[in-house]
C-alpha positions as CSV (number, residue, x, y, z in Angstrom):
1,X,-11.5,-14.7,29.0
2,X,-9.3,-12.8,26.8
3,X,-5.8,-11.2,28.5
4,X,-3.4,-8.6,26.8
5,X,0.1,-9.7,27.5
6,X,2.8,-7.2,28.9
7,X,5.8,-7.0,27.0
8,X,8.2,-8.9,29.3
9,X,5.9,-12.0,29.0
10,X,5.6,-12.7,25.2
11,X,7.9,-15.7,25.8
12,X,4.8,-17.4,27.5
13,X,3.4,-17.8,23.9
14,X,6.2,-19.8,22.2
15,X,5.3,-23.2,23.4
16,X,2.3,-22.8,21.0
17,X,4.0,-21.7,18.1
18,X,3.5,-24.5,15.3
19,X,7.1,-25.2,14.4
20,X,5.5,-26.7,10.6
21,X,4.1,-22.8,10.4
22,X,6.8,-20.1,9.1
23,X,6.2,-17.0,9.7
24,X,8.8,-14.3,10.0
25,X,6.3,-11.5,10.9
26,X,5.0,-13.6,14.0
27,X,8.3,-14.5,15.1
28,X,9.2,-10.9,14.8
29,X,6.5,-9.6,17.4
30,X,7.3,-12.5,19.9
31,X,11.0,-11.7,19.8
32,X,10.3,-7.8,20.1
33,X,12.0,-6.9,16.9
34,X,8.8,-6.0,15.3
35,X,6.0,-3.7,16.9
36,X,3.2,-5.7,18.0
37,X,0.6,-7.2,20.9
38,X,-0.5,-10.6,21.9
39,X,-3.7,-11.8,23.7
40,X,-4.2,-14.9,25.2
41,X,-6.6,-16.9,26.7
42,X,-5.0,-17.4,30.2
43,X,-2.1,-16.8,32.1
44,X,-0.3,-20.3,30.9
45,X,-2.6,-19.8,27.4
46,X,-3.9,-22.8,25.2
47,X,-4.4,-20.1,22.9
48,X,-3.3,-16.4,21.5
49,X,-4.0,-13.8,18.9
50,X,-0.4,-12.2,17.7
51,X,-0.9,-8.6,16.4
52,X,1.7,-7.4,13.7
53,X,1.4,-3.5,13.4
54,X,3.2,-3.6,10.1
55,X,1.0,-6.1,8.5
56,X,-1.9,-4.6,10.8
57,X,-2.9,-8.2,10.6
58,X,-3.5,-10.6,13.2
59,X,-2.1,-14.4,14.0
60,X,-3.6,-17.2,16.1
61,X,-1.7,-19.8,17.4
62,X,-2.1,-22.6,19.5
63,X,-5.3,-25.0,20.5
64,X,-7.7,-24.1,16.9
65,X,-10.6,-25.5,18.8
66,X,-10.8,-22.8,21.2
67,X,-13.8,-21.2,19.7
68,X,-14.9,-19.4,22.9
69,X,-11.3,-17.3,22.3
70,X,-12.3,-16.3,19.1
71,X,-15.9,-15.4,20.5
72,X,-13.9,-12.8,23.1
73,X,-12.1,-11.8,19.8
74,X,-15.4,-10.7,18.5
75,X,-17.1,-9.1,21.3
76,X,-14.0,-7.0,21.5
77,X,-13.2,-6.4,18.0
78,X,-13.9,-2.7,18.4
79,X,-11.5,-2.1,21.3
80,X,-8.9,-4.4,19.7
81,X,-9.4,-3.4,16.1
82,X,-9.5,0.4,16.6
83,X,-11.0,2.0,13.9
84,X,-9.7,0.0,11.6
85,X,-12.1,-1.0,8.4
86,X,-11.2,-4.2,8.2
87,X,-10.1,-7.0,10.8
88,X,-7.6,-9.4,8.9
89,X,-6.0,-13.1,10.3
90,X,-4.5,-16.1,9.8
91,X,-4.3,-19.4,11.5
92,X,-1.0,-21.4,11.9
93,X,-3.0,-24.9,10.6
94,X,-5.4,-25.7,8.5
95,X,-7.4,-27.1,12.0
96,X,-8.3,-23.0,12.5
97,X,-10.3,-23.3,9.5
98,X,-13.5,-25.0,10.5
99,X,-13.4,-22.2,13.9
100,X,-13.1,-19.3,11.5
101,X,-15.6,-20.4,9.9
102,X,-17.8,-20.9,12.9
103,X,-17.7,-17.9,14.6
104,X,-16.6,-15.5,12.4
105,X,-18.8,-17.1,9.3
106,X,-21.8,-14.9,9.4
107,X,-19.4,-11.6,8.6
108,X,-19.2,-11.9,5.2
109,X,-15.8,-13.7,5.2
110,X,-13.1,-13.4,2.8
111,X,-10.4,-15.7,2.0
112,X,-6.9,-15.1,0.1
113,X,-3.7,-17.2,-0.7
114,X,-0.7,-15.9,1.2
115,X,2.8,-17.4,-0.3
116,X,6.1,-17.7,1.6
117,X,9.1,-17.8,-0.8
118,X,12.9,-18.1,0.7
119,X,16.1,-18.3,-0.5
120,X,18.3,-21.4,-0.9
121,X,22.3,-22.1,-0.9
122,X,21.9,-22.1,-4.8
123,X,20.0,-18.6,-5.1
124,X,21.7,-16.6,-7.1
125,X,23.3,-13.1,-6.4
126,X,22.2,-10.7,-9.0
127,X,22.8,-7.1,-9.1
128,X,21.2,-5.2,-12.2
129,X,22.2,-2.5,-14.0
130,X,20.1,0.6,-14.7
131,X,20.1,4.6,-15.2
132,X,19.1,5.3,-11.5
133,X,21.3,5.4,-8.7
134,X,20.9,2.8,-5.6
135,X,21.9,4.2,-2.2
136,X,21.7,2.2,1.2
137,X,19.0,3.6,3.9
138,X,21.1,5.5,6.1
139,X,19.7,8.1,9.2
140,X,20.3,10.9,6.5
141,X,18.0,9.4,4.1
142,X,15.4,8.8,6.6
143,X,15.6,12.7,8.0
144,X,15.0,13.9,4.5
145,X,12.4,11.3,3.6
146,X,9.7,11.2,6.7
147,X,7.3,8.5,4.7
148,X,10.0,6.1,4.3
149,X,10.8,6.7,8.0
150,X,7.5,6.3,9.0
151,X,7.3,3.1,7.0
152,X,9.7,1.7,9.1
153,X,8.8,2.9,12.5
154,X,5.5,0.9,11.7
155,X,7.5,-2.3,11.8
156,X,10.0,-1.5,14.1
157,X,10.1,-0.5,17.8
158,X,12.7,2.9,16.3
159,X,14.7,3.6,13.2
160,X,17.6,3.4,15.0
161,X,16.9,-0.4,16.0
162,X,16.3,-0.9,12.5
163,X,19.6,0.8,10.9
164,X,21.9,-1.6,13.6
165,X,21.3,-4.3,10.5
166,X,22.7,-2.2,8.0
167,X,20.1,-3.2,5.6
168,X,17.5,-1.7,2.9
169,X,18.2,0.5,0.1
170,X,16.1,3.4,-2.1
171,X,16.3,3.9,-5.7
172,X,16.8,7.3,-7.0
173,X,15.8,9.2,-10.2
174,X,18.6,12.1,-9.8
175,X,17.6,13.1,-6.4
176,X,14.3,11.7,-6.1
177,X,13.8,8.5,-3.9
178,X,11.2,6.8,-6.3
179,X,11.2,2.8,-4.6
180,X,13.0,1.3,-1.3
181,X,13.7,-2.1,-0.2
182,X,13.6,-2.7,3.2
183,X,14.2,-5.1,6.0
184,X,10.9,-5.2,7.8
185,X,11.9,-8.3,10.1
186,X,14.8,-10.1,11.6
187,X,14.2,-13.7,13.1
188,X,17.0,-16.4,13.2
189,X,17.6,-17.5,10.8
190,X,15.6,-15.6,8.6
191,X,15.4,-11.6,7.3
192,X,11.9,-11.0,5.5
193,X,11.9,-7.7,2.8
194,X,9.5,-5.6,1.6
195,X,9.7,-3.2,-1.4
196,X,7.6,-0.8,-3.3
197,X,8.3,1.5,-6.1
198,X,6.5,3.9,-7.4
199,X,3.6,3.3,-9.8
200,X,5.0,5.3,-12.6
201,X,8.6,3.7,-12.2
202,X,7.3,0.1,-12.2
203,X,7.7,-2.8,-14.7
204,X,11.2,-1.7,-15.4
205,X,12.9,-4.4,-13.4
206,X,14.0,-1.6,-10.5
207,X,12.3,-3.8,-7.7
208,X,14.5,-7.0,-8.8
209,X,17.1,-4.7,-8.7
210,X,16.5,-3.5,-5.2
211,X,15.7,-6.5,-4.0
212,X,18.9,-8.0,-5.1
213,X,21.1,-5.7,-3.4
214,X,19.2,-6.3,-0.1
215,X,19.0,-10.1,-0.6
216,X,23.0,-10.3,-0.9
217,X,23.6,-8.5,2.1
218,X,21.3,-11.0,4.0
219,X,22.8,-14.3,1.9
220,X,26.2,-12.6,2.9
221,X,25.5,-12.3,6.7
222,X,24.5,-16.0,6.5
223,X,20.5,-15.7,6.8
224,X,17.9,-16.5,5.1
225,X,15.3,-14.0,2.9
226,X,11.4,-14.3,3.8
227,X,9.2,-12.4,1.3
228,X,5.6,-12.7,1.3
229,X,2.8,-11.9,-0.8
230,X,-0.7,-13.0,-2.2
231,X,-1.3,-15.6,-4.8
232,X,-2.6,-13.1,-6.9
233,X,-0.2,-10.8,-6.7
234,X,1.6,-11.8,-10.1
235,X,4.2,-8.6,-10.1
236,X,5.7,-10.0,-6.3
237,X,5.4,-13.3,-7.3
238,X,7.5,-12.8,-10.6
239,X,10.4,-10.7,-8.5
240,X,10.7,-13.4,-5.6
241,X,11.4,-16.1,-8.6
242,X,13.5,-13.5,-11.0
243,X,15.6,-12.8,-7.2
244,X,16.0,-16.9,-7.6
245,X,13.4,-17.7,-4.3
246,X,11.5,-20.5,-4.4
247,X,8.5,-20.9,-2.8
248,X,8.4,-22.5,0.8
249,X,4.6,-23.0,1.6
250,X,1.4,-20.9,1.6
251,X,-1.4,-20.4,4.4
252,X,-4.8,-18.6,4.4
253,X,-5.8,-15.4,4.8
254,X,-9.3,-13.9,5.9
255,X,-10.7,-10.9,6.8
256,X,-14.2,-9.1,7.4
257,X,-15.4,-5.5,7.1
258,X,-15.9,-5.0,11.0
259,X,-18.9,-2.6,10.1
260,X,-20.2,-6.0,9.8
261,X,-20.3,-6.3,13.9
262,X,-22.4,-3.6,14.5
């Protein structure tokens, strides 16, 4: 038995959040800050799949031996999933390992590191100097720049929800926006970031120096930063430690190509 939860009952899930598990983006959908749904195995649930639209990635938290979940999972994947080419997860133990394996096994499963870095009282605030102007995201900037809008509204319920924190910034090349930082999640007492610049525009130390604005502002409002990213991702992993955040943990990732269910 699989149920979608409304809205006004994604409290019910929190007794089986793993308090030894961080994860911003998880604590983001509960709490209603980020866009998301949950499912859940009954109506007081052992069990529940977290869906972050953002990360368009799913969570499951709770009892890992309830395999028959996961089996409801895949005989919905289709309806859940959308059209979606890819169905991706975590588990918030180790313990959802063996289960993954079990019933989702015979889908050609692939596995990834996923790192958590944070800040500590001792990170440092750095704000670097370059020929490109820094400008914080304002409605303005968002009217003028509908991508960057859209980017947001994928994380957050409306822009406007999202520019009460009076976080993020873009990096300009005279008037072109050419990389953003942005606050993709608020949940006490941590702010997780995300950042991109432009292909042509990397490797010249602009995301640190995006990054560093945004991550004073959140060490200033006394929070925390969450940033995540992949193992292998050597460029986000470099700008987390160059921004002085140290890594926290690390779980696994997994997805399958849901062609595969067919």
């Amino acid at each position: 038995m699989m149920i979608k939860l409304e809205r006004n009952l994604f409290d019910l899930v929190k007794p089986l959040i793993n308090e030894n598990f961080l994860s911003n983006q998880l604590e983001c959908v509960i709490n209603g800050s980020n866009n998301g749904s949950i499912y859940v195995d009954k109506e007081d649930p052992s069990v529940a799949m977290i869906y972050h639209q953002g990360e368009n990635g799913y969570y499951f938290i709770g009892d890992a031996c309830q395999t028959d979940f996961l089996k409801d999972v895949l005989s919905h994947i289709k309806e859940i999933n959308g059209s979606n080419d890819y169905f991706e997860f975590s588990g918030d133990s180790p313990d959802w390992h063996q289960s993954f394996k079990k019933v989702f096994g015979h889908l050609n499963l692939s596995h990834a590191i996923q790192e958590i870095y944070i800040s500590t009282p001792d990170t440092p605030l750095r704000r670097l100097e370059n020929n490109y102007s820094i400008e914080k995201i304002s409605q303005p900037i968002l009217d003028d720049h509908l991508k960057l809008k859209s980017i947001i509204e994928s994380w957050w319920p409306s822009t406007q929800t999202y520019l009460k924190y009076n976080m993020g910034y873009v990096i300009k090349d005279d008037d072109k926006i050419i990389g953003h930082c942005v606050l993709d999640g608020a949940s006490e007492p941590y702010m997780g970031i995300g950042i991109a610049v432009d292909e042509e525009y990397r490797k010249k130390g602009l995301a640190t120096s995006l990054a560093t604005y945004v991550i004073t502002d959140i060490l200033e409002g006394h929070c925390k930063v969450y940033w995540e990213c992949t193992a292998t991702n050597k460029a986000s992993r470099k700008t987390a430690m160059r921004c002085g955040l140290v890594q926290h943990g690390q779980y696994n990732l997994y997805w399958f190509d849901q062609k595969n269910c067919s």
